[in-house]
N, C-alpha and C positions, 0 to 999 in steps of 0.2 A: 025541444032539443034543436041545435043547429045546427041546419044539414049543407045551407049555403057555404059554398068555398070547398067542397069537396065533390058532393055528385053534379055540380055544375061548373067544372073545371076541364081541364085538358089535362091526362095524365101521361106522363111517356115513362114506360116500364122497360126494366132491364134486366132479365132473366138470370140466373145461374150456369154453369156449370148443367150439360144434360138433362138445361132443362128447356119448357117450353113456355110461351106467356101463359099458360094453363097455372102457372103454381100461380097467380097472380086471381085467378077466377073468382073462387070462393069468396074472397078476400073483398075485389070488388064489387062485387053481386053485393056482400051483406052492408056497403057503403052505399049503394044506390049508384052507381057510374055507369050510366049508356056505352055498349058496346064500342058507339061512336067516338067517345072522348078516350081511347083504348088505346097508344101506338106503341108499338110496341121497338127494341133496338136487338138487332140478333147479334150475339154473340159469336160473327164468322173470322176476326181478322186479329192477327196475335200479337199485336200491339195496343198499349192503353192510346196513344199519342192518335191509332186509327181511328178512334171512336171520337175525336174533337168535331167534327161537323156534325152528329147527331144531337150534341148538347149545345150547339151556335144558334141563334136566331128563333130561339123559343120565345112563344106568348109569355107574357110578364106574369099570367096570372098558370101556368103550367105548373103541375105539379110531379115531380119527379122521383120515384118507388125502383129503387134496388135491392134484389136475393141477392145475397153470397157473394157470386164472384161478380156479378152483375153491380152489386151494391159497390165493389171494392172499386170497377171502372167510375162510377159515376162519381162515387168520392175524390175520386182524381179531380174532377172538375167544378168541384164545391165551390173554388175562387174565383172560376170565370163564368158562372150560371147567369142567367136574367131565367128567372122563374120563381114562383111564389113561395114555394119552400121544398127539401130534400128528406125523403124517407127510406129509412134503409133498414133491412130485416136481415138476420145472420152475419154481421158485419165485419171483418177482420180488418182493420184498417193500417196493417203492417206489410212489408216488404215479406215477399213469400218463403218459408223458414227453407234450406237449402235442400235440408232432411227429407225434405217430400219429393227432392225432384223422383226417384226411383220410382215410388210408389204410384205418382202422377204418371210416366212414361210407361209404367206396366197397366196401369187403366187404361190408357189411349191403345195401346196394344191390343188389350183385349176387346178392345170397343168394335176395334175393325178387323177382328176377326170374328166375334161371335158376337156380336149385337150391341147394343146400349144396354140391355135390361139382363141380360146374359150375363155380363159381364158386370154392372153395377150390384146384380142380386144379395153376391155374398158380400160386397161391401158397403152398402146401406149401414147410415149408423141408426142408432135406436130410434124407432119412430112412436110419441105417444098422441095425445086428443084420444077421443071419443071412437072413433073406429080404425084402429092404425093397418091393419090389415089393408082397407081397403086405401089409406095413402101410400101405403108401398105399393098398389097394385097402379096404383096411377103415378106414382113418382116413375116406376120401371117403365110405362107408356109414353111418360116422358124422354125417358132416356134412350129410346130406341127410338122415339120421332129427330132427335138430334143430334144422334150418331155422326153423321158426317163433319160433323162439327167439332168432335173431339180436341182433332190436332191444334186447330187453331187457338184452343178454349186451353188446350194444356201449357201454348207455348205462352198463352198469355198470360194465366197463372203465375207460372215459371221468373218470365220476366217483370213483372209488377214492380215499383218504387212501392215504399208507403204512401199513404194516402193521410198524413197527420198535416202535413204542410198545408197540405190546400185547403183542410181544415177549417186549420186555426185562421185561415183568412176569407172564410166564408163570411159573406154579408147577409143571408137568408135564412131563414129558421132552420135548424136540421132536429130530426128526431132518426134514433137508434131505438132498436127494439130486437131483442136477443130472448129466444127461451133459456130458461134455467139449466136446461138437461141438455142443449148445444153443446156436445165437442168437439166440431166441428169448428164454430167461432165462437169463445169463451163468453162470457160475458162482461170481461173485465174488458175484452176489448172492443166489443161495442159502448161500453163504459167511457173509454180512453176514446172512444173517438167521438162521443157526442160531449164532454168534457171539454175537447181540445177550441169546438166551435163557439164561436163568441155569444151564437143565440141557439145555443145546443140543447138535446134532452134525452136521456136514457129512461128506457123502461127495459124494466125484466116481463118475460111474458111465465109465470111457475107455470113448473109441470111440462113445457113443451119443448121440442129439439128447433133440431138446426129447418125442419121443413116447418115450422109456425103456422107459417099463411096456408098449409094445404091441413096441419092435424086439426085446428080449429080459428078457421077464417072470421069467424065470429069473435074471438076475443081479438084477435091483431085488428080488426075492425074498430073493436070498442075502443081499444088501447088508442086509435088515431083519431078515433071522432073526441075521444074527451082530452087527448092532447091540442086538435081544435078549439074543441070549446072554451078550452081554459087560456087560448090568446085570444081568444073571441074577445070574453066577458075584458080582457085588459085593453083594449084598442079604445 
């Protein structure tokens, strides 16, 4: 199996939405990545355009893993990368539908009055893998460690472009990988965004939601190592 070019790389991760680099754990653990090649980019500033220095003057051989809204910043920057290739899980790669601002502003709301986990409880969408109890129990540990973070993370939601432009002029491999049971981000559009990229690739992950990399960090692992392998074997 070919394990070169992922657990001997430099990875910089980019969280979600209320979360912490913990959704990212499992995920790396069953790839073999030393804590050390781990950086991670926090989600505090509510502009995509603030996050342009955390993607500038990366090692050529970095490999760069976005959740959610996390995924949706970095794909902003899919045309100006120098890094070896771009991975993104739960991906909406559309301008943010208007319909949610409400919805978003009454999370943030609640976030900073009664906690992250408090307040995400009743809104968790379905979580499946192998022991879902226990990913909601950690997804809500998440949401309370980055509480403070809400506002910034809502406005930048809010104000997002799409992220197809920068896409379609990406130079570097990207791969998409969306659960089936995602309603959160469809699967048609992570479809549509790894589609759009000129060296793109979608996989469906069956059976799992919008939280992939925490219900079972083992298959998003497989799904990345044999997307490897199989530009291994063409090089």
């Amino acid at each position: 199996m070919v394990t070169d070019g992922l657990s001997d790389k430099p990875w910089l991760l980019v969280p979600g939405t209320l979360c912490t680099g913990a959704v990212f754990d499992g995920f790396l653990n069953a790839l073999g990545v030393a804590d050390g090649e781990r950086t991670y980019v926090t989600l505090d500033r509510p502009s995509v355009d603030d996050y342009r220095a955390d993607f500038e003057g990366l090692a050529d051989d970095t490999i760069i893993c976005g959740f959610s809204l996390g995924a949706i910043v970095a794909a902003h920057f899919a045309d100006s990368i120098t890094a070896d290739r771009l991975i993104f899980f739960g991906l909406n790669p559309y301008a943010d539908d208007p319909a949610k601002a409400p919805s978003r502003h009454a999370l943030a709301q609640d976030v900073a009055a009664q906690g992250g986990a408090a307040a995400l409880r009743t809104r968790l969408p379905d979580v499946f893998g192998p022991d879902p109890d226990a990913t909601r129990t950690a997804i809500c540990q998440m949401a309370d460690e980055s509480a403070p973070l809400i506002s910034a993370q809502t406005q930048l939601a809010l104000s997002r472009s799409g992220a197809l432009p920068a896409l379609k002029r990406a130079a570097i491999p990207v791969l998409t990988a969306t659960g089936t049971q995602d309603q959160a981000a469809l699967p048609d559009q992570g479809r549509a965004a790894a589609q759009s990229a000129p060296n793109g690739q979608f996989c469906e992950l069956v059976g799992l939601g919008h939280f992939a990399l925490m219900e079972n960090p083992d298959v998003c692992a497989t799904v990345v190592r044999n997307w490897h392998e199989a530009r291994h074997e063409h090089i």
